[in-house]
C-alpha positions, -999 to 999 in steps of 0.1 A, spaced: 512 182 -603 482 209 -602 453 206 -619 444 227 -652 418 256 -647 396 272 -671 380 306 -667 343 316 -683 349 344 -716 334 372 -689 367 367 -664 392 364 -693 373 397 -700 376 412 -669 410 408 -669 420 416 -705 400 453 -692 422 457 -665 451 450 -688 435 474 -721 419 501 -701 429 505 -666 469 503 -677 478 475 -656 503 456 -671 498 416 -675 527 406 -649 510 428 -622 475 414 -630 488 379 -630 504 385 -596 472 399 -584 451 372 -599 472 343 -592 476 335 -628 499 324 -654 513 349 -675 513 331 -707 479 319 -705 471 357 -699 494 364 -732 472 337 -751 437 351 -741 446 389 -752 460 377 -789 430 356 -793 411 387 -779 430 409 -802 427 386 -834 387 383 -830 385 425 -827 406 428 -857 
C-alpha cells in the first residue's frame, strides 16, 4: 500500500498552468508528473469553482 502525498497550493498551481495555458492536457501532465489523474481533475474544479 503507498502512502498519500499532498502537494503545497504553488505546485497544484504549477500544474493546473501547464494544463490552462500551455495546452497540455491532464493525462500527459500526470504522466509527466507521476500523478494521479483524478486528484489532478479535483484540484482544477476546486481551482475553477474559487475563480468563478
Amino acid at each position: 500500500m503507498s502512502t498519500r502525498r499532498s502537494f503545497d497550493a504553488e505546485f497544484k498551481l504549477q500544474i493546473i498552468r501547464m494544463i490552462r495555458e500551455d495546452g497540455l492536457s491532464v493525462t500527459q501532465v500526470c504522466r509527466e508528473q507521476g500523478l494521479v489523474d483524478s486528484a489532478v481533475r479535483r484540484s482544477l474544479a476546486q481551482y475553477d469553482a474559487e475563480q468563478a
